[in-house]
Backbone as a printed PyTorch tensor [residue, N CA C, xyz], in Angstrom:
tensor([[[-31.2940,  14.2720,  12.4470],
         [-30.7950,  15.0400,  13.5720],
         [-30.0550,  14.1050,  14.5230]],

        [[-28.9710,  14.1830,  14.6140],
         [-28.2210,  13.5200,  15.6150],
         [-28.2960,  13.6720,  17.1690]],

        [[-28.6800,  13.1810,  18.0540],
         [-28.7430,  12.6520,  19.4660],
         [-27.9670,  13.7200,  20.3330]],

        [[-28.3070,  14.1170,  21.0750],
         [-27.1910,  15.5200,  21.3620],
         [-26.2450,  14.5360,  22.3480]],

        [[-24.7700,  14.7670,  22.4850],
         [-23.3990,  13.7190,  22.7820],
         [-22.7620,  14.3870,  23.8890]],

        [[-22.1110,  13.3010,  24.3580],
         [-21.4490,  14.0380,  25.3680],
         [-20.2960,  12.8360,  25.1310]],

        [[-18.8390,  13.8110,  25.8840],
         [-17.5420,  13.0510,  25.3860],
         [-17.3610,  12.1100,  25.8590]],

        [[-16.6630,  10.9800,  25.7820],
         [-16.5940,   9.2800,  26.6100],
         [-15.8150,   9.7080,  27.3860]],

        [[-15.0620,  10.4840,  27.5110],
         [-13.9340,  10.7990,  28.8000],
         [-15.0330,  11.4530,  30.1550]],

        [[-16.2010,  12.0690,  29.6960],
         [-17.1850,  12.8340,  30.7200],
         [-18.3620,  11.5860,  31.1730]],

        [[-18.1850,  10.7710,  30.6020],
         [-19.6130,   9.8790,  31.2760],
         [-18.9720,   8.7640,  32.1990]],

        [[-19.9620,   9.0250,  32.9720],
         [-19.2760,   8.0530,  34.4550],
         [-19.4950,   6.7620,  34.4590]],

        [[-18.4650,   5.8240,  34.7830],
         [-18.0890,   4.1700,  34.6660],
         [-19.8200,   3.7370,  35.1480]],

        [[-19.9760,   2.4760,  34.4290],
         [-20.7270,   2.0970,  34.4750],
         [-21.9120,   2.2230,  33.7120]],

        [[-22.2820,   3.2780,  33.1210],
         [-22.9740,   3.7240,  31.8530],
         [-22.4720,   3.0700,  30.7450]],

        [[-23.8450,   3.1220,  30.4210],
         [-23.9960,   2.0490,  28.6210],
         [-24.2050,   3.1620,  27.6630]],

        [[-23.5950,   2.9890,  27.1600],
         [-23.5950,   4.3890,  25.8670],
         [-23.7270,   4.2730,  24.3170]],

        [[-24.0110,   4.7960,  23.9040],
         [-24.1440,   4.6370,  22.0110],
         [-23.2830,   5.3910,  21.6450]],

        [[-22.3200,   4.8610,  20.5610],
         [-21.1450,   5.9750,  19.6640],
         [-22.3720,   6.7470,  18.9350]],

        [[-21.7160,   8.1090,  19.0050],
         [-22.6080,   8.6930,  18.0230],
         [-21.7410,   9.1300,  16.4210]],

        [[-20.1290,   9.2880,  16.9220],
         [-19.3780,   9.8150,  16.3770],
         [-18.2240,   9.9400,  17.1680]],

        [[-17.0910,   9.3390,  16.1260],
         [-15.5700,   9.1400,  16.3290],
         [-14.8710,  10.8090,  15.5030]],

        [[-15.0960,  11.4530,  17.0140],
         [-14.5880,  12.9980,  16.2650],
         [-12.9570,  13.6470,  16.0870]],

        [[-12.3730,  14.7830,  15.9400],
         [-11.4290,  14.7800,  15.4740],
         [-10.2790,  14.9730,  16.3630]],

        [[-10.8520,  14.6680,  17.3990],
         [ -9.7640,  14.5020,  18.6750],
         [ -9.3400,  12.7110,  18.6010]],

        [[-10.2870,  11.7400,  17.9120],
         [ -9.7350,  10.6730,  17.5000],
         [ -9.7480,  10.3060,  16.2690]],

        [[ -9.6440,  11.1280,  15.1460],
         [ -9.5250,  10.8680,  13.8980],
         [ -8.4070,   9.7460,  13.2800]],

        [[ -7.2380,  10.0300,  14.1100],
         [ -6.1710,   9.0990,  13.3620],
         [ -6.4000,   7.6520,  13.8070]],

        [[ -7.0970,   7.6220,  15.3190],
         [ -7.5370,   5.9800,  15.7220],
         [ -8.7400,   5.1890,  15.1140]],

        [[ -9.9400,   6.1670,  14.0120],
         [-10.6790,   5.8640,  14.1610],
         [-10.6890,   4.2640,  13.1580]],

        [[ -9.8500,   3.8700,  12.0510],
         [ -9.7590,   2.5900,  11.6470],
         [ -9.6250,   1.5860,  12.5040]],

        [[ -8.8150,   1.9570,  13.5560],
         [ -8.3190,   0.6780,  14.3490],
         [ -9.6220,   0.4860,  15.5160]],

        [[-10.0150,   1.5370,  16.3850],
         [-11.0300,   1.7330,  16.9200],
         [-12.5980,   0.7360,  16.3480]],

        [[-12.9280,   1.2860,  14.9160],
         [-13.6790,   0.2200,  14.6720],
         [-13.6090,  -1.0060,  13.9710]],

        [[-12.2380,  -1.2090,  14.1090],
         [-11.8330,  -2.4610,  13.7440],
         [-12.2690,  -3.5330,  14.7220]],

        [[-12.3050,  -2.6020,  16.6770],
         [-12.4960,  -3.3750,  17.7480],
         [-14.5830,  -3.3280,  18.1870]],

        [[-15.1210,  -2.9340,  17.0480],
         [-16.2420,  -2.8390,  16.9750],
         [-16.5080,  -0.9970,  18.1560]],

        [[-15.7230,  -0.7550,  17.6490],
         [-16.1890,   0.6240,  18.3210],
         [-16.4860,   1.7900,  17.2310]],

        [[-18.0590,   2.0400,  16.8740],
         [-17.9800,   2.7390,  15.9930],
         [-19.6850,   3.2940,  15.8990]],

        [[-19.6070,   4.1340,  15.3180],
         [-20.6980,   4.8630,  15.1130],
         [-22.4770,   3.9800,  14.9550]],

        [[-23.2460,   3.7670,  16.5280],
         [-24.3520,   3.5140,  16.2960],
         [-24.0050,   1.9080,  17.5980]],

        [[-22.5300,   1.8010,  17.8150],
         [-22.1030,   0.8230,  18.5230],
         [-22.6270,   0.8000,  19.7660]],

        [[-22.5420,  -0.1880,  21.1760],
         [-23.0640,   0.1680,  22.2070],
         [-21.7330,  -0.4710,  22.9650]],

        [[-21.6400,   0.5130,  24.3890],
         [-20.2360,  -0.3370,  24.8730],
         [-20.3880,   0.4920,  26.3940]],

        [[-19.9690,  -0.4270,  27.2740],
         [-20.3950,   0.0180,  29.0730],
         [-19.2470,   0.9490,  29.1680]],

        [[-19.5110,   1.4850,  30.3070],
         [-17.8100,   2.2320,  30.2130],
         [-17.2220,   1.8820,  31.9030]],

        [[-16.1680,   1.6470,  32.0260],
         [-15.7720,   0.5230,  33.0590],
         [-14.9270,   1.2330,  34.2180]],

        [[-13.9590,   2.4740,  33.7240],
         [-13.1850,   3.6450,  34.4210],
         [-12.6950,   4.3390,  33.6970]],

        [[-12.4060,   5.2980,  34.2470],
         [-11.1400,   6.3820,  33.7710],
         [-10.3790,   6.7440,  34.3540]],

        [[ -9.8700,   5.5610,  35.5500],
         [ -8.1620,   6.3460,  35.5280],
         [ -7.9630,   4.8300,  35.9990]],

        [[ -6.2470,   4.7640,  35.4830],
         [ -5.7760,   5.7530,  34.9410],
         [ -6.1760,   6.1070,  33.5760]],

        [[ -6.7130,   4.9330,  33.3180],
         [ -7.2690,   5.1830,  31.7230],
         [ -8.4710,   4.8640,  31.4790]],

        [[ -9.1000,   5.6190,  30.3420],
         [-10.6510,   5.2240,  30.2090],
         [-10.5040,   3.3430,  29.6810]],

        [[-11.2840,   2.8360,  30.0390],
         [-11.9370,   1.5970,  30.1490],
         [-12.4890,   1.2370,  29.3890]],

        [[-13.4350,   0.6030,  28.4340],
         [-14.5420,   0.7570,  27.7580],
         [-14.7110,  -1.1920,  28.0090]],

        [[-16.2760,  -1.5090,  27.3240],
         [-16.1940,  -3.0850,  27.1960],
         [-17.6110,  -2.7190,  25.9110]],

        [[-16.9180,  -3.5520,  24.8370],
         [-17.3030,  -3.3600,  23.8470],
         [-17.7340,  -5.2920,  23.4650]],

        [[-18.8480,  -5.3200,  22.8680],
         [-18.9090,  -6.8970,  23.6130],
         [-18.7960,  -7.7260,  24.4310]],

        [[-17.6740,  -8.3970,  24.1440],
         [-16.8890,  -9.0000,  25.1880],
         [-15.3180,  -8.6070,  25.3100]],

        [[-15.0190,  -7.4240,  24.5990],
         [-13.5930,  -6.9350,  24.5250],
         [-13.6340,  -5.8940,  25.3620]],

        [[-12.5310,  -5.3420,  26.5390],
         [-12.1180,  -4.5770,  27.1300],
         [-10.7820,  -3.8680,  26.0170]],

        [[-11.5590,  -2.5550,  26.2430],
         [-10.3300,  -1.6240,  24.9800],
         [-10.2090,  -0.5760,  26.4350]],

        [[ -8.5780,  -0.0460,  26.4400],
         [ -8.4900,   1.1550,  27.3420],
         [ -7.6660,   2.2360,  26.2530]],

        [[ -8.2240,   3.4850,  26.7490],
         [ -8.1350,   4.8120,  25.9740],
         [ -7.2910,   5.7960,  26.6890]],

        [[ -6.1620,   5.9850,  25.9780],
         [ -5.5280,   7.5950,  27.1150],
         [ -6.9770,   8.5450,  26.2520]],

        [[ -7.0000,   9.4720,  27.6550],
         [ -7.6210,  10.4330,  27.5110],
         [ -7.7400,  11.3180,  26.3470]],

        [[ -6.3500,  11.5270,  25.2330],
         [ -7.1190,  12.4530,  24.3140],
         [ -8.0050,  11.4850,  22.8630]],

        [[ -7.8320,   9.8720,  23.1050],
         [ -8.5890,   9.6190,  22.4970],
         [-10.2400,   9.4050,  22.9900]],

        [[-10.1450,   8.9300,  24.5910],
         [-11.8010,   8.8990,  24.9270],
         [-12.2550,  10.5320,  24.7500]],

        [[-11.7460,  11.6360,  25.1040],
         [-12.2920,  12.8220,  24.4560],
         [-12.6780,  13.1510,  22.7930]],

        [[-12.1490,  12.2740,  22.1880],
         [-12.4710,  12.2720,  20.4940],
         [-13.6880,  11.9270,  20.5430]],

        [[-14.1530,  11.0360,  21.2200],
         [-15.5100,   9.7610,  20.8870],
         [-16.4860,  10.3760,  21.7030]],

        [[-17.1960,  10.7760,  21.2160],
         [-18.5350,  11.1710,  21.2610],
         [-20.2680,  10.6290,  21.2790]],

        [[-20.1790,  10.4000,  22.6290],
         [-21.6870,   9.3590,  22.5870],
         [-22.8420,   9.5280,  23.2780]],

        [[-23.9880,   8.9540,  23.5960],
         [-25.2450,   9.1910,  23.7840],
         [-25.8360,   8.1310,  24.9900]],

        [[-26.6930,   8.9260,  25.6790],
         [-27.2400,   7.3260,  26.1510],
         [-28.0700,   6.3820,  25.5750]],

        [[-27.6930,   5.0610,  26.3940],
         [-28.5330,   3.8160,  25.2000],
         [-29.3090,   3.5500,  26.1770]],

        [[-30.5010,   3.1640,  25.4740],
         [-32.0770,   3.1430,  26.5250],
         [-32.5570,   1.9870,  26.0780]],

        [[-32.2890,   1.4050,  25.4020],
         [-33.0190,  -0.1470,  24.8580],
         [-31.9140,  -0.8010,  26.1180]],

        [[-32.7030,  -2.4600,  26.3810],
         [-32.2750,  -3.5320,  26.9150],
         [-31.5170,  -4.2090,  26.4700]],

        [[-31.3620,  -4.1640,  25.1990],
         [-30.5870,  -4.7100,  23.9210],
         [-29.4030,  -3.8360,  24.5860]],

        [[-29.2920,  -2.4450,  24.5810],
         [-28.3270,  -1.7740,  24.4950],
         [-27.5550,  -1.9440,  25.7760]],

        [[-27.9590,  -2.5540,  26.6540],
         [-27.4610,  -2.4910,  28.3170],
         [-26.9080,  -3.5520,  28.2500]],

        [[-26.7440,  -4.8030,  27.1350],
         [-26.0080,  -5.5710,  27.1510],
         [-26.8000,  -6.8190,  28.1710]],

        [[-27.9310,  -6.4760,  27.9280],
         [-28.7300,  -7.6380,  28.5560],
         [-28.5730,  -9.0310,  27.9800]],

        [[-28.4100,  -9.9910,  28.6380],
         [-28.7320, -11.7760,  27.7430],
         [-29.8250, -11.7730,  28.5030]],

        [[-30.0370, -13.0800,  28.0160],
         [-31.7090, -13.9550,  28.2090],
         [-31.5290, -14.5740,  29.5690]],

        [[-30.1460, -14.5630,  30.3040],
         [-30.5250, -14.8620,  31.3470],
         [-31.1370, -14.2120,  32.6830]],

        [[-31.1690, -12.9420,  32.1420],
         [-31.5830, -11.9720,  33.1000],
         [-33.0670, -11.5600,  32.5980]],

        [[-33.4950, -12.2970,  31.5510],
         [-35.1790, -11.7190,  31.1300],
         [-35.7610, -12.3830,  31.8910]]])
């Protein structure tokens, strides 16, 4: 059963999120997308949306026009792992 999602264009900057699914509002990006480690099960902060969505995916900043952050579909991430914690903050 999959995680119930909400669109990356709807979750507000600063939230840490889990891809749940690269849907068909970004189907044609989705090779290149997880080429930049953005992909299903991924974790990535989300930084703004305007003018364009934001994202920080590791240590890479990717920005999205809007009808692709509406493709991507994600969840919240609740592990410490997932918030992008290091050891210097344990």
């Amino acid at each position: 059963m999959k995680p119930a999602a909400d669109r990356l264009v709807d979750v507000a900057p600063g939230t840490v999120v889990r891809v749940v699914e690269i849907g068909a509002a970004a189907a044609d990006w989705r090779e290149r997308l997880q080429a930049y480690g953005l992909a299903p099960g991924g974790v990535l902060k989300v930084l703004q949306h305007a003018p364009v969505t934001v994202v920080r995916v590791d240590r890479t900043d990717l920005a999205f026009e809007a009808p692709i952050a509406t493709g991507i579909l994600v969840s919240a991430a609740t592990l410490a792992s997932d918030r992008g914690e290091g050891s210097e903050e344990r």
